[in-house]
C-alpha positions in Angstrom: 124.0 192.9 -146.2 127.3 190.9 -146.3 129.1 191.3 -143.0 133.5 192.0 -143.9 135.9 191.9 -140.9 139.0 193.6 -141.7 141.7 193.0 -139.8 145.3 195.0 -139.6 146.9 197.0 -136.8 147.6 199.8 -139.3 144.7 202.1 -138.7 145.6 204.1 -142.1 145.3 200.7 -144.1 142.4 199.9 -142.0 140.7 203.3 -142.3 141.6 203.0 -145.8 139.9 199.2 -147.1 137.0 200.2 -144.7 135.7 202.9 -146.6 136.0 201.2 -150.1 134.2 198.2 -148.9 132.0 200.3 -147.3 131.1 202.3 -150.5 130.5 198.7 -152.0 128.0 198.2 -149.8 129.1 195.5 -146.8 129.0 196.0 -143.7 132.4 196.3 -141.8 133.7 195.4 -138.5 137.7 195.9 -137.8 140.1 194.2 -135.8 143.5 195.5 -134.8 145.2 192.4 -133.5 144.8 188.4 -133.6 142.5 188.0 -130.2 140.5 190.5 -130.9 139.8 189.4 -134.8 139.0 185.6 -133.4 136.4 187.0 -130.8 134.9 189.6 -133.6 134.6 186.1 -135.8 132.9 184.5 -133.5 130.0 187.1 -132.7 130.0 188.4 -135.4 130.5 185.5 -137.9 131.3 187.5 -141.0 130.8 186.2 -144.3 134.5 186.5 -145.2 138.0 188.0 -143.3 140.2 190.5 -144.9 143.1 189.6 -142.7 146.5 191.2 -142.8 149.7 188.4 -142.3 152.1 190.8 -139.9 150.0 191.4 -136.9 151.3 191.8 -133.3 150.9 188.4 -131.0 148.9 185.9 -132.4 150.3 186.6 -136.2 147.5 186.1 -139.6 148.5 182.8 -140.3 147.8 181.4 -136.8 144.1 183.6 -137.0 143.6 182.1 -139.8 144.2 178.5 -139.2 141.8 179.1 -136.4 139.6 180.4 -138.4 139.6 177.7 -140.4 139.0 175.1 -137.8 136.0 176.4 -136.3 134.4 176.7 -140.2 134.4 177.9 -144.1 134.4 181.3 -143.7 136.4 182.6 -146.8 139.6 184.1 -145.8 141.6 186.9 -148.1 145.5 187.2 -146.6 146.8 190.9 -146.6 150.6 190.9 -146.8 153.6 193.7 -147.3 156.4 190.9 -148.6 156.0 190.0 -151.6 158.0 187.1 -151.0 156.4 184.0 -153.1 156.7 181.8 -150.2 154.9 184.3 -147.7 151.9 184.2 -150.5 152.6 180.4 -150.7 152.0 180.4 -146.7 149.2 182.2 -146.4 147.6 179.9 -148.8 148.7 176.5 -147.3 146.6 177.6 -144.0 143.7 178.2 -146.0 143.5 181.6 -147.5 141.0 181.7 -150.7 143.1 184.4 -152.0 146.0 186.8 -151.0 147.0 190.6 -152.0 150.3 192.5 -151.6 150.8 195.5 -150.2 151.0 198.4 -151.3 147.3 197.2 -152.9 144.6 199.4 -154.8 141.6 199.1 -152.2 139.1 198.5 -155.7 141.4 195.9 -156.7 140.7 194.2 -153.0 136.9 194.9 -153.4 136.6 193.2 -156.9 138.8 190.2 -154.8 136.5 190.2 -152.0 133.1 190.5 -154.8 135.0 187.4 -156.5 135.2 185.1 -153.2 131.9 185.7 -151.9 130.4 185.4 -155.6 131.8 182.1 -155.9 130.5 181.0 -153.2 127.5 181.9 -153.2 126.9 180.7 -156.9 124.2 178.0 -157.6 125.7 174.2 -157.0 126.5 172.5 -160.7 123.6 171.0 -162.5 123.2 167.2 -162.2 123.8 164.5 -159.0 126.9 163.7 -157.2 130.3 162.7 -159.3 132.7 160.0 -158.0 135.9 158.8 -159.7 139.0 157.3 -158.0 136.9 156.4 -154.6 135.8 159.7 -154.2 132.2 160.6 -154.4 131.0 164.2 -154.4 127.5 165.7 -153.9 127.7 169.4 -155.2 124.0 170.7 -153.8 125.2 169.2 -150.0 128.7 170.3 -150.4 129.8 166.9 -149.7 132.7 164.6 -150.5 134.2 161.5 -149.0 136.9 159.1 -150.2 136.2 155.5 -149.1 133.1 156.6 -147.1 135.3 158.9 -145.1 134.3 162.6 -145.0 136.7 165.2 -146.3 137.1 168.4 -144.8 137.7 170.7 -147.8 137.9 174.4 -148.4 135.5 176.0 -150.6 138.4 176.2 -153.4 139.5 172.7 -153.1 135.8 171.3 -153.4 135.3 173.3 -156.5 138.5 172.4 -157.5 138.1 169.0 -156.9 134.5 169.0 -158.9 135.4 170.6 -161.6 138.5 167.6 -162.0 136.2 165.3 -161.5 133.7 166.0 -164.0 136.2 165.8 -166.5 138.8 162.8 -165.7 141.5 161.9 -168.0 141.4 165.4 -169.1 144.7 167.6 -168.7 143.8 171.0 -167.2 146.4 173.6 -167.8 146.7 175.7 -164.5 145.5 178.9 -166.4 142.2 177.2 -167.3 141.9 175.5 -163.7 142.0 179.8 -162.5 139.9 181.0 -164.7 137.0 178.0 -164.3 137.7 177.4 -160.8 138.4 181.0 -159.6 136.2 182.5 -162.1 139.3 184.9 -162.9 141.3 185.8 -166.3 144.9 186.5 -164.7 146.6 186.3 -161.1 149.3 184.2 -159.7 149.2 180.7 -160.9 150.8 179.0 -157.8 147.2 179.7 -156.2 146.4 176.5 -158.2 149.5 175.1 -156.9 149.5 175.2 -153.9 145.4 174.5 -153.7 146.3 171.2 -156.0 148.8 170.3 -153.5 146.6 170.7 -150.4 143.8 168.6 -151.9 146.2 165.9 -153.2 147.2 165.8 -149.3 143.8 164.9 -148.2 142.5 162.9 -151.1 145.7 160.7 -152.1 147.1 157.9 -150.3 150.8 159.3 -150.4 150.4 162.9 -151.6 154.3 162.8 -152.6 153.8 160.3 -155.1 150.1 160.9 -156.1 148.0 158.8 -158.5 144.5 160.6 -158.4 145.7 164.0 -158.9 148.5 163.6 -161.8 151.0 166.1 -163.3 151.0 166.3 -166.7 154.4 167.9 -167.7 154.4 170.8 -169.5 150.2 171.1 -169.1 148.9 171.2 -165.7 147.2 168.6 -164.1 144.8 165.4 -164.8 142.1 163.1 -162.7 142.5 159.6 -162.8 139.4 157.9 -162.2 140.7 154.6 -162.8 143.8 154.0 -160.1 147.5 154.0 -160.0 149.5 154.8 -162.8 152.7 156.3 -163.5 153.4 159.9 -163.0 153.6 162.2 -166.6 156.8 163.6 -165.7 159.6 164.3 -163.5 156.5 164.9 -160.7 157.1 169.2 -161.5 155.7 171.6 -163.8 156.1 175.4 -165.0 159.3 175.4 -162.7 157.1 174.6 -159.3 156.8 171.9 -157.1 153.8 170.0 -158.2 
C-alpha cells in the first residue's frame, strides 16, 4: 500500500484530505508542523508528501527543499494564495505539482494517482539518448553532462527525455504537459518553471541557453548540435522563458 504524508496545521483540511486518500486506498500519516513532517519522512519514508506552503516555523518551502536534498520523494505543494508566484515558488524548490486552496479533495487524489503513476511507469523502450553532451539512461534513471552526474527531479528527467528523443523538434508547452505530465489541462507555467530549472543545471549560462531553446510563439526546442542563436526575444506566451 502506498504510504501519503499529509502535512497542514489545519486539522479540518487535514481531517479532510485524510479521509479521501484514505477511501483511495493509501495509507496516511499527518503532520501538523515542518519538524515534525521532516522526522515522519524520515521513518516513515512515504512515497509522496502532500505538504501545505503556510505552516508555523519551519514554513513548506524550507520542508520541502529538505526533502528534496535527502531524495526523490514526489512532493505536491498545498497553498491558500493563489498568487502565481507563490505557485511559481513552490515549484522552483521542487514541488511535482501544486493545488490552491479552497481544493476539491478528489481533484487532489486524481493529482496525487497522477504523480505516483508517473513515476512508477515502465522506463521508455530502447538504450540511453545523448544529444548536446548529455547522455541519459532511462531504465537507471541516469543522466550526466560531460561525465558529470545531474541531480534531477523526477519531472525534469522525463522532461529532459522526452526533449531529447526528439531534438530539433519545437514542443509547444501544452504538448510538453500532456506527454510529460501525462495531463490534458493545468497551469502551463509548471512547464515553465520545470524548463527553467533544468536549463539551470544542464546549460552553461542558463540566462542565455543554447541546449534548451525558445522558440517564439511555440514552446521550446533541443539542440543536439551546439550553440546557436536564440528564436526570439528569449520569452514566450507572456513568461519569462
Amino acid at each position: 500500500m502506498r504510504k501519503i504524508l499529509v502535512v497542514d496545521d489545519d486539522p479540518t483540511v487535514s481531517e479532510v484530505v485524510t479521509n479521501y486518500l484514505e477511501r483511495a486506498g493509501f495509507a496516511v500519516v499527518g503532520a501538523a508542523d515542518g519538524p515534525e513532517a521532516l522526522r515522519l519522512a524520515a521513518e516513515h519514508r512515504p512515497d509522496l508528501v502532500v505538504l501545505d506552503l503556510m505552516l508555523p516555523g519551519t514554513d513548506g518551502l524550507e520542508v520541502c527543499r529538505t526533502l528534496r536534498g535527502r531524495g526523490p520523494v514526489p512532493v505536491i505543494m498545498l497553498t491558500a494564495r493563489g498568487a502565481e508566484e507563490d505557485r511559481v515558488l513552490g515549484l522552483e524548490v521542487g514541488a511535482d505539482d501544486y493545488v490552491t486552496k479552497p481544493f476539491s479533495p478528489r481533484e487532489l487524489v486524481l493529482r496525487v494517482e497522477s504523480v505516483l503513476r508517473r513515476g512508477a511507469a515502465a522506463p521508455p523502450a530502447g538504450g540511453p539518448v545523448s544529444g548536446g553532451g548529455i547522455t541519459l539512461d532511462p531504465a537507471a534513471r541516469t543522466a550526466t553532462r560531460d561525465g558529470r552526474e545531474l541531480s534531477l527531479t523526477l519531472r525534469e528527467f522525463d522532461l529532459l527525455a522526452h526533449l531529447l528523443r526528439h531534438p530539433g523538434r519545437a514542443h509547444s508547452r501544452e504538448e510538453l504537459m500532456r506527454e510529460v505530465w501525462g495531463w490534458e489541462f493545468g497551469d502551463l507555467s509548471t512547464v515553465t518553471v520545470h524548463v527553467r530549472r533544468l536549463r539551470g543545471k544542464v546549460e552553461d549560462d542558463p540566462a542565455d541557453p543554447r541546449l534548451i531553446r525558445t522558440v517564439w510563439g511555440v514552446g521550446y526546442r533541443f539542440e543536439a548540435g551546439g550553440p546557436g542563436r536564440e528564436d526570439g526575444p528569449g520569452r514566450e506566451g507572456g513568461e519569462d522563458a
